[in-house]
BADORO-327901 format. One record per residue (C-alpha): residue number from 1; x, y, z; residue in three letters. Coordinates in nm, 2 decimals, padded with zeros to 4 digits. Example, Ala and Ser with C-alpha at 12.3 -4.5 7.8 and 13.67 -1.06 7.14 Angstrom:
% residues 2
[1; [01.23; -00.45; 00.78]; ALA]
[2; [01.37; -00.11; 00.71]; SER]
% end
This chain:
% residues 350
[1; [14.49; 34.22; 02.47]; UNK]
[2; [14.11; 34.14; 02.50]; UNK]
[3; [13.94; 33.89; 02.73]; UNK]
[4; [13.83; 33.65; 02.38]; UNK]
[5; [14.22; 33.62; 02.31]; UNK]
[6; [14.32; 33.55; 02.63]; UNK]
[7; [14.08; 33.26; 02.67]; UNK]
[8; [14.18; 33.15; 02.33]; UNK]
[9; [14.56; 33.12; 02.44]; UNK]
[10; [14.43; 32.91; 02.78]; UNK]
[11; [14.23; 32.73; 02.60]; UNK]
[12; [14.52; 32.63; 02.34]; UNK]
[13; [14.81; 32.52; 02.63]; UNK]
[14; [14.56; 32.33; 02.77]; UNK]
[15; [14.52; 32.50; 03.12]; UNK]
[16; [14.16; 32.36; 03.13]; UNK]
[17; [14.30; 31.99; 03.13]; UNK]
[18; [14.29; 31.96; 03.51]; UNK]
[19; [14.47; 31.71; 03.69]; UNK]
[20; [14.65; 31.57; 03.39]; UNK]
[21; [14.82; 31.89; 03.31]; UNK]
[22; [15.18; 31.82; 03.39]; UNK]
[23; [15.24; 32.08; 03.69]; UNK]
[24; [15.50; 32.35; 03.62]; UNK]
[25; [15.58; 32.36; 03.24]; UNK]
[26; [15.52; 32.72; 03.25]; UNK]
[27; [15.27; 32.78; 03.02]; UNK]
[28; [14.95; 32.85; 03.25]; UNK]
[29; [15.22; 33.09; 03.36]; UNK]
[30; [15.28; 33.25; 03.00]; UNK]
[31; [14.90; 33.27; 03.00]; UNK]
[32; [14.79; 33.44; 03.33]; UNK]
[33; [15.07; 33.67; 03.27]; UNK]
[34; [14.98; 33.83; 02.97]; UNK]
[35; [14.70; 34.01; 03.22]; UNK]
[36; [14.87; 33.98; 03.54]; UNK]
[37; [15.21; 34.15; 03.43]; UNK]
[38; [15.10; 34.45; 03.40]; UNK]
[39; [15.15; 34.67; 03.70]; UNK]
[40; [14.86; 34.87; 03.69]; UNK]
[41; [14.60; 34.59; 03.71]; UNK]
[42; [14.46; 34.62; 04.02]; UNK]
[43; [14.08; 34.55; 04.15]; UNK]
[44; [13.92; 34.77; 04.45]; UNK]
[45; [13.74; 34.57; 04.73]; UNK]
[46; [13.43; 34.70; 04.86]; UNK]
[47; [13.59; 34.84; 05.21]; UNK]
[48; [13.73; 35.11; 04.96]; UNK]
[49; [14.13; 34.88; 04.96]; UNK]
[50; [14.30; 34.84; 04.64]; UNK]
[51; [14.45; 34.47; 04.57]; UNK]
[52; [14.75; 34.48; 04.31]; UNK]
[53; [14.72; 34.17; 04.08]; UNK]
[54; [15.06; 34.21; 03.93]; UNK]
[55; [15.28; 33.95; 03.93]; UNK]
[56; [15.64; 33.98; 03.88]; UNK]
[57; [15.78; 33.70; 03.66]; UNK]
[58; [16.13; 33.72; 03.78]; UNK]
[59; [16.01; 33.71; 04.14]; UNK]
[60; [15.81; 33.43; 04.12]; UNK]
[61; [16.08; 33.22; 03.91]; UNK]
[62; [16.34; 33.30; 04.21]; UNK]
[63; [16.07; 33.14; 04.45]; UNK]
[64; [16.08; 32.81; 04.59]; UNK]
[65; [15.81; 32.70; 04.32]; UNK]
[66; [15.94; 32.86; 04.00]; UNK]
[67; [15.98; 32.66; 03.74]; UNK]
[68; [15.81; 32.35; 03.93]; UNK]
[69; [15.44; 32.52; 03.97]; UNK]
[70; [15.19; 32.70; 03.76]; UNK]
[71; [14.94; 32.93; 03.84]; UNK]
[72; [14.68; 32.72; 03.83]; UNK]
[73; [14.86; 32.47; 04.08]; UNK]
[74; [14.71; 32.70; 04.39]; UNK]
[75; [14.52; 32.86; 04.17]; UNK]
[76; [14.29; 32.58; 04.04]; UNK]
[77; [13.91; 32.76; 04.10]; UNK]
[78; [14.06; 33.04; 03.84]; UNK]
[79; [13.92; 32.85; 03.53]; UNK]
[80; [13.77; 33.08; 03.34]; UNK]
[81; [13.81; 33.44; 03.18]; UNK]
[82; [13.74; 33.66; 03.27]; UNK]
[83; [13.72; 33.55; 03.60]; UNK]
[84; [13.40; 33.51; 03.80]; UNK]
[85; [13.35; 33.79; 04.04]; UNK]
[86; [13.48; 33.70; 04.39]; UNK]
[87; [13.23; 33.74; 04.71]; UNK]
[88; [13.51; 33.95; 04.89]; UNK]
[89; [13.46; 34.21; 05.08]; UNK]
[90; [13.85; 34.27; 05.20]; UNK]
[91; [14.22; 34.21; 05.14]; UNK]
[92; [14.22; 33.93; 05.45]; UNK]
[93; [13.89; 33.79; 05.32]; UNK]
[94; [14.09; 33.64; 05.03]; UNK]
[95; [14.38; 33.55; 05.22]; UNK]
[96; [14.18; 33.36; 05.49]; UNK]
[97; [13.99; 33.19; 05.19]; UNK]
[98; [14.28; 33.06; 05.01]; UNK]
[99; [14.42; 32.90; 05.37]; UNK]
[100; [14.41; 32.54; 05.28]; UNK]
[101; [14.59; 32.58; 04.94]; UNK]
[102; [14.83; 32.52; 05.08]; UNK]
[103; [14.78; 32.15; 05.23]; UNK]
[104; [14.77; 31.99; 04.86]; UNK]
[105; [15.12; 31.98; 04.87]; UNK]
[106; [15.21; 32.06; 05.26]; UNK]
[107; [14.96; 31.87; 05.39]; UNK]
[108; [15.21; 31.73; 05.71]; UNK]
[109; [15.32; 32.10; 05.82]; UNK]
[110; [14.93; 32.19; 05.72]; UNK]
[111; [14.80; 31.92; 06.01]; UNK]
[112; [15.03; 32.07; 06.25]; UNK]
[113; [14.91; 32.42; 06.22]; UNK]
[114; [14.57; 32.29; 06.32]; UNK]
[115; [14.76; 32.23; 06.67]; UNK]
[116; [14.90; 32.59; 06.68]; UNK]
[117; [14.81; 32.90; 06.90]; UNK]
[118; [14.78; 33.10; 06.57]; UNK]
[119; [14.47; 32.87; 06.45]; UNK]
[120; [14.35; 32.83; 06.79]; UNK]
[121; [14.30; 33.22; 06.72]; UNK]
[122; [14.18; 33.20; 06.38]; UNK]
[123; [13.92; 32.98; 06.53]; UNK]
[124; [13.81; 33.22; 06.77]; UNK]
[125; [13.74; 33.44; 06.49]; UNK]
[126; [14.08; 33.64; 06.47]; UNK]
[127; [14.12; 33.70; 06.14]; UNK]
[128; [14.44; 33.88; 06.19]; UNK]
[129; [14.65; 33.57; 06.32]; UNK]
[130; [14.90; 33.46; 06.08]; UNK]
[131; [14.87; 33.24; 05.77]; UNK]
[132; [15.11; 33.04; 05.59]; UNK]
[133; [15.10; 33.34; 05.32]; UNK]
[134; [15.20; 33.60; 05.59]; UNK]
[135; [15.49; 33.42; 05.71]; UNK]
[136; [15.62; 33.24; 05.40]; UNK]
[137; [15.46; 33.49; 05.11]; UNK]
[138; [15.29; 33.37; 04.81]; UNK]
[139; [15.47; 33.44; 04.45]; UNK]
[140; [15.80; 33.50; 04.62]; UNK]
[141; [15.86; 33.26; 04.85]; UNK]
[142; [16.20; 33.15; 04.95]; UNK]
[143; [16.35; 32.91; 05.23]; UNK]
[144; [16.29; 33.08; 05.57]; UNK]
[145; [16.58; 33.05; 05.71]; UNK]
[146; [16.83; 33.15; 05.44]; UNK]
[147; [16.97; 33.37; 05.64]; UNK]
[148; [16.90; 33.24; 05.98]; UNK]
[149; [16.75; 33.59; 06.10]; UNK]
[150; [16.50; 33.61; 05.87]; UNK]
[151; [16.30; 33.37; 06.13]; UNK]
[152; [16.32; 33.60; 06.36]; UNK]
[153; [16.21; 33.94; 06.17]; UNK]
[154; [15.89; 33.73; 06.00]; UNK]
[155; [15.76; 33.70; 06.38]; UNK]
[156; [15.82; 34.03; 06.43]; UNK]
[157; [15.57; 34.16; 06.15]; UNK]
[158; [15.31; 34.08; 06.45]; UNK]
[159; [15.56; 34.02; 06.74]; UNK]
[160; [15.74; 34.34; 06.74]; UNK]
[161; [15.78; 34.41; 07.08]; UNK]
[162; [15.93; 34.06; 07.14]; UNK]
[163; [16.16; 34.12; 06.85]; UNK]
[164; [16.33; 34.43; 06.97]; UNK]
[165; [16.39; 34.30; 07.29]; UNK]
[166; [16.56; 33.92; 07.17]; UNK]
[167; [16.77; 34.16; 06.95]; UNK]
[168; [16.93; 34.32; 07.22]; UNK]
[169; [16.93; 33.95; 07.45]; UNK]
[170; [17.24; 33.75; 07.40]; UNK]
[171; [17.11; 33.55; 07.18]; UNK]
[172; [16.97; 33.79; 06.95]; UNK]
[173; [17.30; 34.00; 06.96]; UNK]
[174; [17.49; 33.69; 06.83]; UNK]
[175; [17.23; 33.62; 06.58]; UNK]
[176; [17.23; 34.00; 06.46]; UNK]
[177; [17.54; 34.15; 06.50]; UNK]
[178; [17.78; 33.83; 06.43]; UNK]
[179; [17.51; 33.59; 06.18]; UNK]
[180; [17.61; 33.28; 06.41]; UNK]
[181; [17.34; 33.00; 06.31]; UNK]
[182; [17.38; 32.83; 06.70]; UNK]
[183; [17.15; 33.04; 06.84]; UNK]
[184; [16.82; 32.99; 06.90]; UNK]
[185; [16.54; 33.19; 06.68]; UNK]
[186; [16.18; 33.17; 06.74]; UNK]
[187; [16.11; 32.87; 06.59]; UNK]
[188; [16.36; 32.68; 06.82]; UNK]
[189; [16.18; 32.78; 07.13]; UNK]
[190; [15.80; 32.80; 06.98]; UNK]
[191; [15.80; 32.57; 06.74]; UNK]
[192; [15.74; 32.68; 06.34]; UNK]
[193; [15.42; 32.56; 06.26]; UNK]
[194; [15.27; 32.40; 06.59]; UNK]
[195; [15.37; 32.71; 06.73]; UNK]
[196; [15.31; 32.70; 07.12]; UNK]
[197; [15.33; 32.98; 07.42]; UNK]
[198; [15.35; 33.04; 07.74]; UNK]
[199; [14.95; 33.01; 07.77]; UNK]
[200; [14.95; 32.65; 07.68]; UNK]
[201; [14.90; 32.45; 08.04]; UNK]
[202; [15.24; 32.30; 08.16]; UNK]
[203; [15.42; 32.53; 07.90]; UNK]
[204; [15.60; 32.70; 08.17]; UNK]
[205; [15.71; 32.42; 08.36]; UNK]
[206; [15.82; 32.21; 08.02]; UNK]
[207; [16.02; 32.56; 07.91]; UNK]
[208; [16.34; 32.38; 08.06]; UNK]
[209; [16.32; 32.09; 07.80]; UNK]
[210; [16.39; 32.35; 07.61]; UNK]
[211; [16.69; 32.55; 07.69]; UNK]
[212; [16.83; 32.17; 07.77]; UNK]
[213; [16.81; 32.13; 07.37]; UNK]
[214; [17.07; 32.33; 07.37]; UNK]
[215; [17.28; 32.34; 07.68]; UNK]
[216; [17.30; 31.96; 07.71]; UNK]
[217; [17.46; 31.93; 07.38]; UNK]
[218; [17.80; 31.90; 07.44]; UNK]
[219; [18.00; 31.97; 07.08]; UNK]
[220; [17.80; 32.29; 07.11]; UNK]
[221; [17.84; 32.40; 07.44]; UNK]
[222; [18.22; 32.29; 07.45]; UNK]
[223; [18.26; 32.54; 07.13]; UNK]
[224; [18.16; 32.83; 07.36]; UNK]
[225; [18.31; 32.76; 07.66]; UNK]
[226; [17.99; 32.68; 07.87]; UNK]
[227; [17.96; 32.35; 08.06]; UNK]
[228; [17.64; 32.07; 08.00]; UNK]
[229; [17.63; 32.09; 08.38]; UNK]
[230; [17.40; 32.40; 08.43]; UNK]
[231; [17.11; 32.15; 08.33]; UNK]
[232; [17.21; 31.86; 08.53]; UNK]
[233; [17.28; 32.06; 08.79]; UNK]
[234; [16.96; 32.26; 08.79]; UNK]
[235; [16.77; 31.93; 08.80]; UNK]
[236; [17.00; 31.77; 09.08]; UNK]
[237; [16.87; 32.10; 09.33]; UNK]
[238; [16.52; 32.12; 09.48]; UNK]
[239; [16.36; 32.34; 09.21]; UNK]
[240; [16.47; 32.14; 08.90]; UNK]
[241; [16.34; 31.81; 09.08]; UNK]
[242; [16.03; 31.99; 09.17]; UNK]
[243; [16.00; 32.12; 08.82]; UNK]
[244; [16.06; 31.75; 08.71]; UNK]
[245; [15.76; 31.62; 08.93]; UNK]
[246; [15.50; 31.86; 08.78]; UNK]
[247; [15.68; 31.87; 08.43]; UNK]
[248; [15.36; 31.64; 08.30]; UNK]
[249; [15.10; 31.84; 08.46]; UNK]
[250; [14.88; 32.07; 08.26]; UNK]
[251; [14.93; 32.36; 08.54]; UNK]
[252; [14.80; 32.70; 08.46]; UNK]
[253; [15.09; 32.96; 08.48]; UNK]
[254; [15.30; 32.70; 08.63]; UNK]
[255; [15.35; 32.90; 08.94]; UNK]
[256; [15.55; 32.58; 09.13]; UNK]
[257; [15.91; 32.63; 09.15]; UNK]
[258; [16.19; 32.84; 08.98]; UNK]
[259; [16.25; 32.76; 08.68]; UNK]
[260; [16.55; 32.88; 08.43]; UNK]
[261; [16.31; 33.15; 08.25]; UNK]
[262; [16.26; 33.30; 08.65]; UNK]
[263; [16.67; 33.37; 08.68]; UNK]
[264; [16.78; 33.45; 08.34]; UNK]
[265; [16.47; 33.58; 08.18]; UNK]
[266; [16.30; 33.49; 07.83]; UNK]
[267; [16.35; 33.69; 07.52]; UNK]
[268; [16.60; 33.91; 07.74]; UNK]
[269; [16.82; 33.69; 07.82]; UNK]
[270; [17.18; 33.81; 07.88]; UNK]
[271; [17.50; 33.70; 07.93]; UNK]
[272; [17.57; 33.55; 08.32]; UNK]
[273; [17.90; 33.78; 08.35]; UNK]
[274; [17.67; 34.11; 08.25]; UNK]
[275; [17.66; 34.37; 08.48]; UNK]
[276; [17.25; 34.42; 08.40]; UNK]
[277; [17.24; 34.01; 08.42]; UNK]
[278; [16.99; 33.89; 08.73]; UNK]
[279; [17.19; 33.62; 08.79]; UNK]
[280; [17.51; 33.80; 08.88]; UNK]
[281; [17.53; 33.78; 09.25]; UNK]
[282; [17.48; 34.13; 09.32]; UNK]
[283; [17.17; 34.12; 09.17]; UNK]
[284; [17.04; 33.75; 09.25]; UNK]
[285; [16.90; 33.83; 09.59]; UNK]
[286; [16.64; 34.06; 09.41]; UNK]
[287; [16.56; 33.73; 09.18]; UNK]
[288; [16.52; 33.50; 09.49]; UNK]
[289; [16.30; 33.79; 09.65]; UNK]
[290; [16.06; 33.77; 09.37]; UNK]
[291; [15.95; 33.40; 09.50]; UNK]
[292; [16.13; 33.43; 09.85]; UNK]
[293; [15.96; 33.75; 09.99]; UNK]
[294; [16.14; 33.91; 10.23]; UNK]
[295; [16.47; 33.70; 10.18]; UNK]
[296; [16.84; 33.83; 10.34]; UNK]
[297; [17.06; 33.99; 10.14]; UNK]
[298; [17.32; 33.69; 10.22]; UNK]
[299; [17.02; 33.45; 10.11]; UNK]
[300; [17.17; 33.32; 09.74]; UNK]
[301; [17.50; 33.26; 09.93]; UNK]
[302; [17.37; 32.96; 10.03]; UNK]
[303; [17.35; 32.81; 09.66]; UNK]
[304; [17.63; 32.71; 09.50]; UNK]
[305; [17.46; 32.82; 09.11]; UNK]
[306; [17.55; 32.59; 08.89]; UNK]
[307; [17.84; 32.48; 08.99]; UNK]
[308; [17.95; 32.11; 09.06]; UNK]
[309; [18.15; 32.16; 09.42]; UNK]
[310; [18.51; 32.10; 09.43]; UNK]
[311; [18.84; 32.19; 09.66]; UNK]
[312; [18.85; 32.54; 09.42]; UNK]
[313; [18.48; 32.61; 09.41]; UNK]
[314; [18.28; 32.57; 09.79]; UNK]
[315; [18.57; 32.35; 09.91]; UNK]
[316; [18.35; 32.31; 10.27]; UNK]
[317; [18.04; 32.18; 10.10]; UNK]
[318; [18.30; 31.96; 09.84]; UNK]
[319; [18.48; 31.75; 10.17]; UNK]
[320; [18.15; 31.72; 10.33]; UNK]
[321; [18.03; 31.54; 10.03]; UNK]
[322; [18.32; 31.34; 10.00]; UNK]
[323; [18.30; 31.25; 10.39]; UNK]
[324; [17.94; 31.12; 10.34]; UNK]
[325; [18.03; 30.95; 10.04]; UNK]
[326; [18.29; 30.73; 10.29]; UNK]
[327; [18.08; 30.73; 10.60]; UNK]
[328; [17.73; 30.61; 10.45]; UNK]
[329; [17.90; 30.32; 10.25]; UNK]
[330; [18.11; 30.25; 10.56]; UNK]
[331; [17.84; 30.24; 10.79]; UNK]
[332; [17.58; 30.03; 10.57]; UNK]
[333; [17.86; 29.78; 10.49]; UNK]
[334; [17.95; 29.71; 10.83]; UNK]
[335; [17.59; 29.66; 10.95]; UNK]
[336; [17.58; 29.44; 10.63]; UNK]
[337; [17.89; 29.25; 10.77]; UNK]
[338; [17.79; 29.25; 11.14]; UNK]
[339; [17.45; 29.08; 11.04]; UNK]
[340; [17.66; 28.82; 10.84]; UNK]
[341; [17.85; 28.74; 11.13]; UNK]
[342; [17.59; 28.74; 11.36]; UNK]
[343; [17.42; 28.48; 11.12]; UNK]
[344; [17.74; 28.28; 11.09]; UNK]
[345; [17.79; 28.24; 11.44]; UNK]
[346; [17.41; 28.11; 11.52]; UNK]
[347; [17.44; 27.87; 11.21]; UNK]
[348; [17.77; 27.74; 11.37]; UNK]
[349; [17.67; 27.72; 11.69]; UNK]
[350; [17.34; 27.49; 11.64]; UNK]
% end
């Protein structure tokens, strides 16, 4: 099919209308497709790569934006044929160049990108940190979390180290092994497209905002048998109140107090009743060593974890509460009382 006949047909549907071309009737697609079906087109970048320009019709009518966007939609500088040379030298040159398509339609989730580590990269110059295209795709886009996992293996195109180690976390293993959509994925923790990490000041010492999400939320945690009390209790004791002080600081590292990330890890988290878990109490006196150098090997005895005290769990620690429950009521009451009387009796006796 020649160039002249091709610009004929685009010329005839009208792809040259602009704006008033109503988007996604197909027939810009019809058009660019009688060149870009074929599998064999192809143009070779000056770095020596090879970019495919075949499109697959059935792909692209799967995607989120079959049958609702044309070509020319993202496409819109493509307005004549054939087309103008393009100043490219690589593959990531036109990928980084065709960025902000995106924001015509997506302009909220664009803004927030602008707040992302992944931009804050591209601005340094990394041309290798992620694009919408590299996490969503670009003709065969589909929702991203259909299935849930699929979150978690697009971060680990560049993540992969991370990746194999959640897998093998409690988290991941559920995620994996048994599909269940509770758990968290990337995106829970980091955010999708304000993505955020731990070298954001205060990111540490905010990280227990965000396993609360989770473990305060009480249909949830009741399914799997784990009590809403592991966060209240956490911030009851001296490092969650600490943690809570400096929560709004903007401290580098975060280096303050123990927070949950320091006992049960990050991406390899595991399940408390785990032989390898740190928290089991064979192993916690090596955790408390890491901030308590030099710490006794009876050292964690002296916490009670997360656990509320009662007369089956620390039954000691449980009456003495209860005692000073009694005695500091008791006591502040009758000084109350005593100075009533003693105020009653000088009133009566003027």
């Amino acid at each position: 099919m020649t160039h002249s006949f091709v610009l004929s047909f685009l010329l005839m549907v009208g792809i040259h209308q602009g704006p008033a071309r109503a988007p996604g009737n197909g027939q810009d697609l019809d058009a660019c497709l009688a060149c870009h079906s074929d599998r064999s087109l192809s143009v070779t970048l000056p770095d020596g790569e090879t970019r495919s320009l075949f499109i697959d019709r059935a792909v692209f009518e799967r995607s989120v934006h079959g049958g609702k966007l044309g070509c020319v939609d993202c496409h819109s500088d493509m307005t004549e044929v054939p087309h103008a040379a393009r100043p490219f030298k690589t593959r990531r040159e036109f990928t980084v160049a065709y960025y902000e398509q995106c924001k015509r339609c997506h302009f909220a989730n664009y803004s927030k990108t602008l707040d992302s580590v992944h931009h804050a990269a591209l601005a340094r110059g990394d041309s290798t940190a992620p694009l919408c295209v590299d996490c969503h795709g670009s003709h065969d886009i589909t929702p991203p979390n259909q299935p849930r996992s699929r979150i978690s293996q697009t971060c680990a195109k560049c993540h992969e180290g991370v990746q194999t180690t959640y897998a093998k976390s409690v988290h991941g293993k559920a995620l994996f092994e048994d599909q269940n959509r509770d758990v968290p994925v990337c995106t829970d923790c980091h955010r999708a497209h304000d993505v955020g990490g731990p070298r954001e000041p205060g990111w540490r010492l905010r990280s227990p905002e965000i396993c609360a999400n989770c473990h305060t939320n009480a249909p949830l945690m009741k399914k799997y048998g784990i009590s809403t009390g592991v966060m209240s209790t956490y911030l009851a004791d001296f490092h969650g109140m600490t943690a809570s002080l400096h929560s709004s600081e903007k401290i580098e590292g975060g280096a303050v107090t123990a927070l949950c990330i320091d006992c049960h890890g990050v991406h390899d988290i595991t399940k408390v009743g785990d032989k390898a878990s740190p928290v089991m109490q064979a192993n916690l006196v090596k955790v408390c060593q890491r901030c308590h150098a030099g710490a006794p090997k009876n050292f964690s005895a002296a916490w009670l974890s997360h656990y509320e005290p009662s007369w089956r769990k620390a039954p000691l620690v449980y009456g003495v509460k209860v005692f000073y429950a009694v005695l500091i009521p008791f006591m502040i009451g009758g000084l109350v009382l005593q100075i009533l009387l003693h105020l009653w009796r000088v009133v009566v006796n003027r």
